[in-house]
Structures are given as C-alpha cells and as structure tokens.
DSSP file (Angstrom, degrees, kcal/mol; ACC not computed):
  #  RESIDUE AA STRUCTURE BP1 BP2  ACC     N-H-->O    O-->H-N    N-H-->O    O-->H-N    TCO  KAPPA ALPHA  PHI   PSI    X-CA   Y-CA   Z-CA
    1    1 A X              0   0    0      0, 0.0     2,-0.7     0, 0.0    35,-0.1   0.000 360.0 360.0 360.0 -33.2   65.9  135.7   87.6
    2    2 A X        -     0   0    0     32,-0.1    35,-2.0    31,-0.1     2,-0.5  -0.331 360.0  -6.7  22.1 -78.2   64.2  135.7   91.1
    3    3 A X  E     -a   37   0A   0     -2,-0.7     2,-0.4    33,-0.2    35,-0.2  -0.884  55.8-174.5-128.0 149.0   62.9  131.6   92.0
    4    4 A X  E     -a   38   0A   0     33,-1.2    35,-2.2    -2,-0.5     2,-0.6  -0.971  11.8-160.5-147.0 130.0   63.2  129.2   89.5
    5    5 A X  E     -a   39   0A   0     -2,-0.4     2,-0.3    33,-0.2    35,-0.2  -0.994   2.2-159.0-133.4 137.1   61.5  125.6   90.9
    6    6 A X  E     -a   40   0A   0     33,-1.2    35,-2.3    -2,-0.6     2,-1.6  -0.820  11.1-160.1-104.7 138.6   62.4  122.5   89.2
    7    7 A X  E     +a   41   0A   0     -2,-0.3    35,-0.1    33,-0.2    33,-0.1  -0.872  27.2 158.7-122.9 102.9   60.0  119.5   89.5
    8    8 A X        +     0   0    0     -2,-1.6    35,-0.3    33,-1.4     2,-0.2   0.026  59.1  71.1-128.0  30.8   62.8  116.6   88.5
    9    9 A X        -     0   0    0     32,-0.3    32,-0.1    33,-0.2    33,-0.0  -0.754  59.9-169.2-120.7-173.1   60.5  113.8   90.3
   10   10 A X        +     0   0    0     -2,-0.2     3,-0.1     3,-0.0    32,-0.0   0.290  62.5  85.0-158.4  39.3   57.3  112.6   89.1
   11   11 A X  S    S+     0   0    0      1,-0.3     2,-0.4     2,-0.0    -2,-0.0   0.677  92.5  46.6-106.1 -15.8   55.6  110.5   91.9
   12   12 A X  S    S-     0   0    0      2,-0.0    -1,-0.3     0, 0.0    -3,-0.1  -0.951  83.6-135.7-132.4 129.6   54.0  113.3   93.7
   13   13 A X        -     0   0    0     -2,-0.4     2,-0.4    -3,-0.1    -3,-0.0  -0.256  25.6-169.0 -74.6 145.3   52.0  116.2   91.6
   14   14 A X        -     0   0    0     -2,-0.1     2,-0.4    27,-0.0     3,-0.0  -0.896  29.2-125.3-137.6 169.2   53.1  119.4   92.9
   15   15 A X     >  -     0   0    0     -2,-0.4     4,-3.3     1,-0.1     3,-0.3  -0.959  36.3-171.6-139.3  85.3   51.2  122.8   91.9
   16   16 A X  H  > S+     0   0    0     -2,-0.4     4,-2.4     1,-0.2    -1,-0.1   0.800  85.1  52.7 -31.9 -40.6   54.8  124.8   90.6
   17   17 A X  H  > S+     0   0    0      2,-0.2     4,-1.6     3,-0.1    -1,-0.2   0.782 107.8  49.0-105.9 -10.8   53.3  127.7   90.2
   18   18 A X  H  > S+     0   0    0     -3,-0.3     4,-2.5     2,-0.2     5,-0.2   0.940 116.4  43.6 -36.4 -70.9   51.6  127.9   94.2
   19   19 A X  H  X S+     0   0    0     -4,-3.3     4,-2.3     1,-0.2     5,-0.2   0.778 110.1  56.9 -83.2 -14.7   54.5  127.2   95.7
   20   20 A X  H  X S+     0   0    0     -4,-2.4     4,-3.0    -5,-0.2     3,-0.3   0.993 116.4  39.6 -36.3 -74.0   56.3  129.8   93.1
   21   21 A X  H  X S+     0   0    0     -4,-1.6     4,-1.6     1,-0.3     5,-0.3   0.933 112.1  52.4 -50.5 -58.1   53.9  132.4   94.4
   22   22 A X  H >X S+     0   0    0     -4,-2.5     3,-1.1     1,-0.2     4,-0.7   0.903 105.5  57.6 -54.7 -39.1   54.1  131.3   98.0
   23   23 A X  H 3X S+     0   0    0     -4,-2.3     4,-2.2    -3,-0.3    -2,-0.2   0.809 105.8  55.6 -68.1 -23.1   58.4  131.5   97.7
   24   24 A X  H 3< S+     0   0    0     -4,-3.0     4,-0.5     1,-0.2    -1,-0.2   0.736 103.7  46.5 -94.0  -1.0   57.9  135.2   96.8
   25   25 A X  H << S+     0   0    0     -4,-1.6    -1,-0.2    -3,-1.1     4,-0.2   0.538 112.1  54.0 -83.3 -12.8   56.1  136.0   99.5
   26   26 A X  H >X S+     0   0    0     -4,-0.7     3,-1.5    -5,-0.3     4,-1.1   0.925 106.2  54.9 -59.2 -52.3   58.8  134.1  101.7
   27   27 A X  G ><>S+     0   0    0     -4,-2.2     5,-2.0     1,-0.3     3,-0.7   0.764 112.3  38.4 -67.9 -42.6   61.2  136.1  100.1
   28   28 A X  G 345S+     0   0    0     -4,-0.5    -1,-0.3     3,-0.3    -2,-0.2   0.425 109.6  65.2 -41.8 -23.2   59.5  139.6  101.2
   29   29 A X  G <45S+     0   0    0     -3,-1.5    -2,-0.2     1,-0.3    -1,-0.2   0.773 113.1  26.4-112.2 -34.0   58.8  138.1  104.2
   30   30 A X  T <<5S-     0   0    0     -4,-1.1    -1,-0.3    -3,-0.7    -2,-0.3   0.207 113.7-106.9-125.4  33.5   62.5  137.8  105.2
   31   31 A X  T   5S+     0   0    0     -5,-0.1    -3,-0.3     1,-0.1    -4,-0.1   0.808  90.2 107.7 111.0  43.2   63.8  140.7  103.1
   32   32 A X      < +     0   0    0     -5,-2.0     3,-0.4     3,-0.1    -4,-0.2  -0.204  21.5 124.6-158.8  32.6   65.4  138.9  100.5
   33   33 A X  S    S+     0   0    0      1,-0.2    -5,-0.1    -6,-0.1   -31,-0.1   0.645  71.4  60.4 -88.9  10.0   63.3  139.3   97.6
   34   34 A X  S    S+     0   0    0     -7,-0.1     2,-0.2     2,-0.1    -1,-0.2   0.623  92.3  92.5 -88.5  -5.2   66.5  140.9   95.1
   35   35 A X  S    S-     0   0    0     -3,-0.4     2,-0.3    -8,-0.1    52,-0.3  -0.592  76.8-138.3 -83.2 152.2   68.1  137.5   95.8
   36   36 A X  E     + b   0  87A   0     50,-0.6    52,-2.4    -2,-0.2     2,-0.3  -0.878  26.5 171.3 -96.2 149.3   67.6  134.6   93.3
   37   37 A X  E     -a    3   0A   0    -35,-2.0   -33,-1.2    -2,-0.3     2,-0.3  -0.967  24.2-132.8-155.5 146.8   67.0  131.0   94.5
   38   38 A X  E     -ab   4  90A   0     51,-1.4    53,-0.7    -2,-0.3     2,-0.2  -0.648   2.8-157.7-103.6 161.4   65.9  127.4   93.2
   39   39 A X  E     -ab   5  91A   0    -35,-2.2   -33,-1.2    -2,-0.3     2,-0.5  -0.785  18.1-169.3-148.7  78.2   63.6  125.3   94.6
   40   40 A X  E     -ab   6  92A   0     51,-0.6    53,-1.2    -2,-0.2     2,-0.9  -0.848   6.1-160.3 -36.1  68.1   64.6  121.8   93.4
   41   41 A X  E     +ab   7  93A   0    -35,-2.3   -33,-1.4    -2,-0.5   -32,-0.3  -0.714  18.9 159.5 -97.0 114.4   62.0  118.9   94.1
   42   42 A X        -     0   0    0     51,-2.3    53,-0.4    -2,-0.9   -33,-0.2  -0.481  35.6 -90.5-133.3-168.4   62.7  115.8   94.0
   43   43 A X     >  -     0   0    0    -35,-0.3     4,-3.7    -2,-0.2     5,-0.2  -0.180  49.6 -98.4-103.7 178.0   61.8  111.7   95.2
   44   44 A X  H  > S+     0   0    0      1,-0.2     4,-3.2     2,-0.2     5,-0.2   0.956 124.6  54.7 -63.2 -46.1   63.0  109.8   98.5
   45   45 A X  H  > S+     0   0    0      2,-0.2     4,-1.4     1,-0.2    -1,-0.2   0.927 111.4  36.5 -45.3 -65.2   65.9  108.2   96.0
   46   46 A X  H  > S+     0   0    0      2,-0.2     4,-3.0     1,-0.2     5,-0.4   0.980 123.0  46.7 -63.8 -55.9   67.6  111.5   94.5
   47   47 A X  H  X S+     0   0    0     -4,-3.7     4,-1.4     1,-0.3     5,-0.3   0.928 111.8  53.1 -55.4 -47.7   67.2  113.4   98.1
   48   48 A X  H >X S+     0   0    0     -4,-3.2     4,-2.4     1,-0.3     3,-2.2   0.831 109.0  45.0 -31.0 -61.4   68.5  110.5   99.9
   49   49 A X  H 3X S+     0   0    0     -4,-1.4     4,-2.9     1,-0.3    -1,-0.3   0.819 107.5  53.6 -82.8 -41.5   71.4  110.3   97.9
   50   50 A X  H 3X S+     0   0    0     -4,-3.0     4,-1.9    -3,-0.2     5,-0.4   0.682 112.1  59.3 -72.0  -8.9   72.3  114.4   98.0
   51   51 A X  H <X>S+     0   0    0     -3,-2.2     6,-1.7    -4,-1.4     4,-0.9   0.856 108.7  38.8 -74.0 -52.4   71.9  113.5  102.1
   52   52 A X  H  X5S+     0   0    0     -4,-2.4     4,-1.0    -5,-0.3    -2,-0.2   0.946 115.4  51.8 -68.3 -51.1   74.5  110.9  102.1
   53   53 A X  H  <5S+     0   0    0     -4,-2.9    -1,-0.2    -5,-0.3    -2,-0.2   0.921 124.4  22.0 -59.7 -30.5   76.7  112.6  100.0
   54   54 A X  H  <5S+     0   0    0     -4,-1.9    -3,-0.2     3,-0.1    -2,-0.2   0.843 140.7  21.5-106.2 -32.2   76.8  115.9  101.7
   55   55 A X  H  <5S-     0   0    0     -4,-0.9    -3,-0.2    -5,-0.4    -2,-0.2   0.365  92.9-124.6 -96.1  15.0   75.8  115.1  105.1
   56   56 A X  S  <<S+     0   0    0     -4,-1.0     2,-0.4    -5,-0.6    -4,-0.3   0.933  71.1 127.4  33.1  55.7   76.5  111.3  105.5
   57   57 A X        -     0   0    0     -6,-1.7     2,-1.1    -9,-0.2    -1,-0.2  -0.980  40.5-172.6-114.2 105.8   73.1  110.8  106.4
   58   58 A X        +     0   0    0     -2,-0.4     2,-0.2    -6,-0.1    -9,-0.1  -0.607  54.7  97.5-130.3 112.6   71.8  108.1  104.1
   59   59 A X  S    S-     0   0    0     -2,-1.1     2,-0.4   -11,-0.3    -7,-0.3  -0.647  82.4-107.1-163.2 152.9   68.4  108.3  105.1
   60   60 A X        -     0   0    0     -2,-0.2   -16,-0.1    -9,-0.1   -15,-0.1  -0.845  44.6-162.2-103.6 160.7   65.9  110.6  102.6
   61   61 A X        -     0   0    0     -2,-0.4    37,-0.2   -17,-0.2     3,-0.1  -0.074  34.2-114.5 -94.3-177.6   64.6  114.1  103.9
   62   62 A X  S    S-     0   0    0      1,-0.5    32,-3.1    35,-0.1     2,-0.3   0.607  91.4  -8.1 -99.6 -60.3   62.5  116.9  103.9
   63   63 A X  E     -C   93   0A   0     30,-0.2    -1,-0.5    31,-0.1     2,-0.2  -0.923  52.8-176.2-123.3 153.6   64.7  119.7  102.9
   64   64 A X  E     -C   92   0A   0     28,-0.7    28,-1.5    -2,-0.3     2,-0.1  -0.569  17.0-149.5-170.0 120.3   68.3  120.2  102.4
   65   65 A X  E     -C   91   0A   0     26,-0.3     2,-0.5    -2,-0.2    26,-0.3  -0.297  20.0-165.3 -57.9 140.2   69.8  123.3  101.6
   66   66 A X  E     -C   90   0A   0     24,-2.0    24,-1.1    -2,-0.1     2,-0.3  -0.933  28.3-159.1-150.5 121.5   73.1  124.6   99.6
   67   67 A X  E     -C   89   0A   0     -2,-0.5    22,-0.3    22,-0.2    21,-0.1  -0.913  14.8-136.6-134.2 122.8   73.5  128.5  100.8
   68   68 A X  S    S+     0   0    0     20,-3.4     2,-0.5    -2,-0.3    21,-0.2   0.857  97.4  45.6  -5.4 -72.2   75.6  131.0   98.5
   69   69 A X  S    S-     0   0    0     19,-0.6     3,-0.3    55,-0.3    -1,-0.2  -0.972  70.6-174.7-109.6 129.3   77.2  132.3  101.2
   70   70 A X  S    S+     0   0    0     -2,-0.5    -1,-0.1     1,-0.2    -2,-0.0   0.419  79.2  47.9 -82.2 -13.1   78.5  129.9  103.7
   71   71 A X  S    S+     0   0    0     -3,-0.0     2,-0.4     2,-0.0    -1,-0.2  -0.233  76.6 136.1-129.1  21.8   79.7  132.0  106.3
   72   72 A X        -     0   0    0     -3,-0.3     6,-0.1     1,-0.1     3,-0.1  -0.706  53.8-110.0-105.4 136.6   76.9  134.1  106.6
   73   73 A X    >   -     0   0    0     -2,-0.4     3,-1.8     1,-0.2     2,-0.8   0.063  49.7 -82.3 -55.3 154.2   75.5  135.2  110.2
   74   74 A X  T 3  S-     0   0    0      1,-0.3    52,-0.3    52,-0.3    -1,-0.2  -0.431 105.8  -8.4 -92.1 116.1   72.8  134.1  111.2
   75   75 A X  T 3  S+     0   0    0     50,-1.5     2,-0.4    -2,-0.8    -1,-0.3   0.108  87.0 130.5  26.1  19.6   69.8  136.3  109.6
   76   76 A X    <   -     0   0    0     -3,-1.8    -1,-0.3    49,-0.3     3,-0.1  -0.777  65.6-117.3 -78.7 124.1   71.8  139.0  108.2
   77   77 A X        -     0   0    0     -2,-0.4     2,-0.1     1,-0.1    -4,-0.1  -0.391  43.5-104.8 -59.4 124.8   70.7  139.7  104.4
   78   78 A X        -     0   0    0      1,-0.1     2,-3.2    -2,-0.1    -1,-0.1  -0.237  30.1-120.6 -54.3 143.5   73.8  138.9  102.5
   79   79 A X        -     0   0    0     -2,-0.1     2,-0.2    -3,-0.1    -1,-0.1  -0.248  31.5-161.0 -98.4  70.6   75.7  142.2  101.3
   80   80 A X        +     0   0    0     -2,-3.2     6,-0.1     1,-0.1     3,-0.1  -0.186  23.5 170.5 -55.1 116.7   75.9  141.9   97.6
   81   81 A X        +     0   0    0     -2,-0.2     2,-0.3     1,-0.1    -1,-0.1   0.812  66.6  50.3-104.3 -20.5   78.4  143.9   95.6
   82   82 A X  S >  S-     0   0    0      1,-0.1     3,-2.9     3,-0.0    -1,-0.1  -0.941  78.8-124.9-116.4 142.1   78.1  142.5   92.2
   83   83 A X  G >  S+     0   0    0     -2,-0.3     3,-1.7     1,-0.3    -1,-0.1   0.938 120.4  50.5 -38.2 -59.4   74.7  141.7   89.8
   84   84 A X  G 3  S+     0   0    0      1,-0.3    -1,-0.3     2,-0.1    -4,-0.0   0.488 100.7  64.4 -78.7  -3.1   76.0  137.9   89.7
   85   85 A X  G <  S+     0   0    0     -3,-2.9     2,-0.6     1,-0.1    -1,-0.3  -0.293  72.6 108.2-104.2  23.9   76.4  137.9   93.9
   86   86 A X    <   +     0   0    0     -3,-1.7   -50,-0.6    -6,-0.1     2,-0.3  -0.536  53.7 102.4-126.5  55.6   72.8  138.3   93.8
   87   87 A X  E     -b   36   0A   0     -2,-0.6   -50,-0.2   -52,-0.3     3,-0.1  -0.986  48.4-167.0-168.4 128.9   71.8  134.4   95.1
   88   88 A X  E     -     0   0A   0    -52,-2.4   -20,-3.4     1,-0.4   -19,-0.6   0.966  58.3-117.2 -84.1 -69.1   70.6  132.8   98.2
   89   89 A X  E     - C   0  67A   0    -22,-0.3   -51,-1.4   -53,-0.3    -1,-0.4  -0.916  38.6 -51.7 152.3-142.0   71.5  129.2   96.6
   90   90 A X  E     -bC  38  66A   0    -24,-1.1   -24,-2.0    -2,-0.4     2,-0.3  -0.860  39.3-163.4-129.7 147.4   69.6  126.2   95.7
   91   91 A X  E     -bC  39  65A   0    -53,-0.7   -51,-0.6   -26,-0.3   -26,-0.3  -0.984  17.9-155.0-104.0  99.3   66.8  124.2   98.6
   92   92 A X  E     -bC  40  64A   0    -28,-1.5   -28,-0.7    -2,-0.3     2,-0.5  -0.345   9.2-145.9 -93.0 178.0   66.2  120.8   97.1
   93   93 A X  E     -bC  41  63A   0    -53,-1.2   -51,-2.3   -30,-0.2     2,-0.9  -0.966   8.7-150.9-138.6 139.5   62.6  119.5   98.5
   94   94 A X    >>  +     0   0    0    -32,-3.1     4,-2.1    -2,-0.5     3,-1.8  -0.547  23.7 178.2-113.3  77.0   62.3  116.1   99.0
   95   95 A X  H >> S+     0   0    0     -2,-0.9     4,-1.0   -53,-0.4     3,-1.0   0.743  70.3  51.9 -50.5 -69.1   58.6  116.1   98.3
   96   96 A X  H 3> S+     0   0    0      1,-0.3     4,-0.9     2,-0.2    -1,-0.2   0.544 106.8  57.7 -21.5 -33.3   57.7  112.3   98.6
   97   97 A X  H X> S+     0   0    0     -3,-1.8     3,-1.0     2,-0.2     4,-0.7   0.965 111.0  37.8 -79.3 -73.9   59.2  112.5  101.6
   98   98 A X  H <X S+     0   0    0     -4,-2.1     4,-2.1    -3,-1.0     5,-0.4   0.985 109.7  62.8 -39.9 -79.4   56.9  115.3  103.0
   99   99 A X  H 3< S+     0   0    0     -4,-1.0     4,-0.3     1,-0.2    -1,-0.2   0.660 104.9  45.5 -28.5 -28.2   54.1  113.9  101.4
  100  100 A X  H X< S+     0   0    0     -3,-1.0     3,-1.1    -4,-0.9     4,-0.3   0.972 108.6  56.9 -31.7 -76.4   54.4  110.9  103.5
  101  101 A X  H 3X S+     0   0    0     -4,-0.7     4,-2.1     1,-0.4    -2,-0.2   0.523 111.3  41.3 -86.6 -44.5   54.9  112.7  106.3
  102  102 A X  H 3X>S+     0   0    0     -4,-2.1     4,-0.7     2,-0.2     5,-0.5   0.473 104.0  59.0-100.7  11.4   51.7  114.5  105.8
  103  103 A X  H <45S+     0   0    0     -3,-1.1     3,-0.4    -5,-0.4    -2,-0.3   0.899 112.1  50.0 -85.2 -45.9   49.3  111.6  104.7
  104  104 A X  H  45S+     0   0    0     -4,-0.3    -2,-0.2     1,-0.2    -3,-0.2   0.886 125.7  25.0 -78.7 -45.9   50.6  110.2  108.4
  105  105 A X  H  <5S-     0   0    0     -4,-2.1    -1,-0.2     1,-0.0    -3,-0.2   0.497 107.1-123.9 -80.1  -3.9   49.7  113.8  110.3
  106  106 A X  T  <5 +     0   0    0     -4,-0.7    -3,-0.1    -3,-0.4     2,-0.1   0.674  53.2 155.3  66.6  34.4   47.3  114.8  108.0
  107  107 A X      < -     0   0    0     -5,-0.5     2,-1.7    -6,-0.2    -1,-0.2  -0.238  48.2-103.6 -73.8 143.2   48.6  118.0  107.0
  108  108 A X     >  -     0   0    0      1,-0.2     4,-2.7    -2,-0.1    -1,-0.1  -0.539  33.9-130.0 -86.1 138.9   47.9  119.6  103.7
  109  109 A X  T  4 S+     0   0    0     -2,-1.7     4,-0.4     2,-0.2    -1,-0.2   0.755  93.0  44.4 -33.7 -50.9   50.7  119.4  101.2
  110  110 A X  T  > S+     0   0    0      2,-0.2     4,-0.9     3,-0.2    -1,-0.2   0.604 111.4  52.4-107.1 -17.6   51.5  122.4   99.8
  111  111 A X  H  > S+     0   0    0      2,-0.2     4,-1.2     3,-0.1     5,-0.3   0.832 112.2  46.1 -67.8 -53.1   51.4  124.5  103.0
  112  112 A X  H  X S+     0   0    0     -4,-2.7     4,-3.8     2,-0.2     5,-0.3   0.896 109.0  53.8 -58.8 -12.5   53.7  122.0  104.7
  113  113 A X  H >> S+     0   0    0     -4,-0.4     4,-1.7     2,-0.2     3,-0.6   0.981 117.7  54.5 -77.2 -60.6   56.0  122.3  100.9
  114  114 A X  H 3X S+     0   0    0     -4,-0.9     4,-0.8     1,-0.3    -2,-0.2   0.575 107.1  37.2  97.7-101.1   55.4  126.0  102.4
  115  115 A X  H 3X S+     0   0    0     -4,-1.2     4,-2.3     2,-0.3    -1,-0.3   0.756 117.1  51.3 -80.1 -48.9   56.6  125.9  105.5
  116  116 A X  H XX S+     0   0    0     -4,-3.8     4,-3.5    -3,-0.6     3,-0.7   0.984 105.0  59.7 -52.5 -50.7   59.7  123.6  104.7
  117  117 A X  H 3X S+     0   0    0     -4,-1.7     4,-2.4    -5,-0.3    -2,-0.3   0.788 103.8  46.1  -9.4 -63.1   60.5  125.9  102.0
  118  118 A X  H 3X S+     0   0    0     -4,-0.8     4,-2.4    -3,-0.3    -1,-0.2   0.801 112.2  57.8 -79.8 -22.3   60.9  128.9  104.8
  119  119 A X  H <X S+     0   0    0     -4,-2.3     4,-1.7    -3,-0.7    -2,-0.2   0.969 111.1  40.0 -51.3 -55.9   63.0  126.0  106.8
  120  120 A X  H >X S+     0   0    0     -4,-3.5     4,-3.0    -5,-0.2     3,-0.6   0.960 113.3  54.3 -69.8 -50.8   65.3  125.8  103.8
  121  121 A X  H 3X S+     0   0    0     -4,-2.4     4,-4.1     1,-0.2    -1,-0.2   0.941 105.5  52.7 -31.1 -71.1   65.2  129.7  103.3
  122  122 A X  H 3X>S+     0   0    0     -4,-2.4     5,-2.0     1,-0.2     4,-0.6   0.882 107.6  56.5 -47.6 -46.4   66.4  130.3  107.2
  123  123 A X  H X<5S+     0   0    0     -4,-1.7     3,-2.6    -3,-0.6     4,-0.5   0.976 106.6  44.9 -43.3 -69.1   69.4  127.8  106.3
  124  124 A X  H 3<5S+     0   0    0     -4,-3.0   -55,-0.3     1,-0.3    -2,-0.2   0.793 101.6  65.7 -66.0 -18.2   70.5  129.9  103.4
  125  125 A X  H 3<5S-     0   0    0     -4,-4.1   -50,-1.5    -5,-0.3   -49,-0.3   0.488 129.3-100.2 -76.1  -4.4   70.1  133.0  105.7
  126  126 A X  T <<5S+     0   0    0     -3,-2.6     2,-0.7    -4,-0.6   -52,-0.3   0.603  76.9 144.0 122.4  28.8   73.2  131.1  107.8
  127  127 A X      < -     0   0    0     -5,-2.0    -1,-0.4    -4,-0.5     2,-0.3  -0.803  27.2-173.0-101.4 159.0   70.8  129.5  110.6
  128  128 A X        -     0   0    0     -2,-0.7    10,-0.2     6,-0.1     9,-0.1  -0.851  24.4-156.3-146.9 154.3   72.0  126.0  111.8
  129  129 A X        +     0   0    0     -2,-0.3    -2,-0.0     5,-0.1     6,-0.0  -0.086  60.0 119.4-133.5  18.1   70.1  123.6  114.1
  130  130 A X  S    S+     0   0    0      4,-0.1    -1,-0.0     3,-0.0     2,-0.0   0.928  72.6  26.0 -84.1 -46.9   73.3  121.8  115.1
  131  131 A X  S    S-     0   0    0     -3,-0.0     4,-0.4     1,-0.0     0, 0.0   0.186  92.5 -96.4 -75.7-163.3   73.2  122.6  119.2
  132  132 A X  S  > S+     0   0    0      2,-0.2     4,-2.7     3,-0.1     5,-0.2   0.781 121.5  48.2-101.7 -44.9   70.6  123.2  121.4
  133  133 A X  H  > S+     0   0    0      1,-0.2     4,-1.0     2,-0.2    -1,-0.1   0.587 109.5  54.5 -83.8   7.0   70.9  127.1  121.2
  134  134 A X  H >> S+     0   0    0      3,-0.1     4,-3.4     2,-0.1     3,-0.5   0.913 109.9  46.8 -66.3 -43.8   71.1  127.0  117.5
  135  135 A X  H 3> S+     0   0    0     -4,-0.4     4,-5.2     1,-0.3    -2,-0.2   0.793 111.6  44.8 -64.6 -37.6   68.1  125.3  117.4
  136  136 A X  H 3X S+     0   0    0     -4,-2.7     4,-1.7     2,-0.2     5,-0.5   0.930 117.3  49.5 -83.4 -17.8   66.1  127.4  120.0
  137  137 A X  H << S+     0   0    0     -4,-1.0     4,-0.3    -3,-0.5    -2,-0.2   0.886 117.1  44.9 -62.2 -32.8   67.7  130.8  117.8
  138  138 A X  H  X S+     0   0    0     -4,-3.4     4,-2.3   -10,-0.2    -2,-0.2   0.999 112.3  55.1 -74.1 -57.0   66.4  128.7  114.5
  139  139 A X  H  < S+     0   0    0     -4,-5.2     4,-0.3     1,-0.3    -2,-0.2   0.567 110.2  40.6 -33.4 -50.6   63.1  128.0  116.4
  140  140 A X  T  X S+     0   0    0     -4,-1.7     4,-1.6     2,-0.2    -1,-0.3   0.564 111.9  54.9 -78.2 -41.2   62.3  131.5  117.1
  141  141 A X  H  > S+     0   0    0     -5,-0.5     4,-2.4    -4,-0.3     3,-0.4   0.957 110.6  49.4 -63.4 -44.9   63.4  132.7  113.7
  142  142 A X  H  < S+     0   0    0     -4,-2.3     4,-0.4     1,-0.3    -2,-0.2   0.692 104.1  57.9 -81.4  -5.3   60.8  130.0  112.1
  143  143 A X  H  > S+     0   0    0     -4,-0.3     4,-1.8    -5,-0.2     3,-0.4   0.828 107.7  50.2 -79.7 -34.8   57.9  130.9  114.2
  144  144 A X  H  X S+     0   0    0     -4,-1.6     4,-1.2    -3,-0.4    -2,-0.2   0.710 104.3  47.9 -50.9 -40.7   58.1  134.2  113.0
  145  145 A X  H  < S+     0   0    0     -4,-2.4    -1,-0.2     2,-0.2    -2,-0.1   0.441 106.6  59.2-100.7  21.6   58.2  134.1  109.9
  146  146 A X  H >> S+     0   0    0     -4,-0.4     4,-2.3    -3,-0.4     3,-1.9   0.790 104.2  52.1-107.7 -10.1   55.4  131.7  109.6
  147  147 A X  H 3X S+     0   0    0     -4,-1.8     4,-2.3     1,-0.3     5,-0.3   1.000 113.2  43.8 -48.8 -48.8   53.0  133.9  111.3
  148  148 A X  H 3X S+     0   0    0     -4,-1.2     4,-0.8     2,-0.2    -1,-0.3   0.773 112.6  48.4 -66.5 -15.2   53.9  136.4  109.1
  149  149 A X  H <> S+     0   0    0     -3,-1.9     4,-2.1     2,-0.1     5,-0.3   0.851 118.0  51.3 -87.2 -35.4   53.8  133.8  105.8
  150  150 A X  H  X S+     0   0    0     -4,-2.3     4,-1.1     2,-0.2    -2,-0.2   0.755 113.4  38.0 -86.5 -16.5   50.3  133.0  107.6
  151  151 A X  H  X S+     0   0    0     -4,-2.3     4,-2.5    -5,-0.3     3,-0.3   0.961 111.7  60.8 -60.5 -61.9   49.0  136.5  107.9
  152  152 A X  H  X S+     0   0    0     -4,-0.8     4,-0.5    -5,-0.3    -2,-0.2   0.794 112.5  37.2 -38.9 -72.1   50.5  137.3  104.5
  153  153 A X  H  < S+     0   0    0     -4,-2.1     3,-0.3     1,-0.3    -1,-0.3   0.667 113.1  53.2 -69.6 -33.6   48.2  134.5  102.8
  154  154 A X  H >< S+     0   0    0     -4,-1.1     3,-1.1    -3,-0.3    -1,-0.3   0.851 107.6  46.6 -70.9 -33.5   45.7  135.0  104.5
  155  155 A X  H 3< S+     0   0    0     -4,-2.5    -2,-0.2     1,-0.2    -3,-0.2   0.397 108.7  62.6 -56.7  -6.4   45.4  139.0  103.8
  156  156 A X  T 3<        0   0    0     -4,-0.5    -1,-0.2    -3,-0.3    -3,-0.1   0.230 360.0 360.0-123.2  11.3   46.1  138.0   99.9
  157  157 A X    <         0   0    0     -3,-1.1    -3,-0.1     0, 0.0    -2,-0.1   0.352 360.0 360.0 100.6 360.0   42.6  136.0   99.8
C-alpha cells in the first residue's frame, strides 16, 4: 500500500502527488519506508474538531497524529511480525491552518506541508513534545531529518 493522501478539504489546493513524492523520501529518510501511512488533509473545522476530541484542545492545528503503535520508543522502527502490522498510522494535516500560517511568515506551502509531515512522522515513531526534555530529544530528532529531507531534494533536482 505504502502512503495513501486523502485531500477531504477543498479551500486550499494542495499538489497530492508532491507531497506523495516528498512522504516517500521522509519515509527513507527515517527507515521506515516498508511501513504504510495516510496523510489525511483537511480544513480549520474538521482538524479542530479531531483536536478537541482527542486532545481537548478545541482550537484547530497544524498536524495531529494517530501512531499504530502507541507504546513505541522513541525512534525505534517498529518490529513488525505480521504483513497486516506493517503501518505507522494516519497524520491528518490541517492544511488551511498551515497555509495561514505561511501567508503570515511567508513560507512556501508545500515545503512547510513537508516539514509538518516529518513532525507528524516523528510522532508515529513514539516522540512526544510533552516536557521540556521531550521536546529538546523531539528537537534534535527534527533537525535532522530535515537536513537530510533538504539534502535529499535538493540532490533529486
């Protein structure tokens, strides 16, 4: 199956089949390209609402993440024994929400969908931002792999 991205908003045009190609270099990038994952994007309304419901934040996002394995350390490739154990989970996008974010800093779009993307990725690899030293162990993780998504794109032209 490998990435399946669902586009279930329709106020900001997103380019599916970039940000396809960019999640499967994510996925190489952190060793995890035998896993399948969704990439879900959707408006300030729907994210909002999957924010409140699972975090009682009801506020809309950027990303928020659903991980396979819940319990999993934090970067260790999950250890799959069966065909059907062969899933990072689902990353919903709350594109509209980014898109805001980057008409006010003046960021391009579809790197920053990019770069949240590898945020939401690091999640379902069992990193958490909840303390201060998760945050600076998530910090460290996410600086790495975008130099390496930004080498990576740039060596592929």
């Amino acid at each position: 199956m490998g990435v399946i991205v669902r586009n279930l908003q329709n106020v900001v045009p997103v380019r599916r089949a970039r940000l396809r190609r960019d999640v499967e270099i994510l996925r190489h990038i952190f060793g995890v390209q035998k896993f399948d994952m969704g990439i879900i994007c959707v408006d300030n309304r729907k994210i909002q609402r999957i924010n409140h419901t699972y975090r009682r934040r009801n506020q809309p996002t950027d990303v928020l993440s659903f991980p396979f394995y819940e319990d999993l350390r934090p970067g260790k490739v999950p250890c799959a024994l069966q065909r059907d154990e062969y899933n990072l989970g689902d990353i919903f996008l709350g594109v509209e929400y980014v898109m805001q974010q980057c008409k006010e800093t003046k960021q391009d779009l579809h790197q920053t969908l990019t770069v949240v993307t590898a945020h939401g990725i690091c999640h379902l690899l069992g990193y958490r931002h909840e303390t201060e030293e998760e945050w600076n162990e998530f910090s460290v993780s996410r600086r790495c792999s975008r130099r390496r998504a930004t080498f990576s794109a740039s060596s592929t032209g």
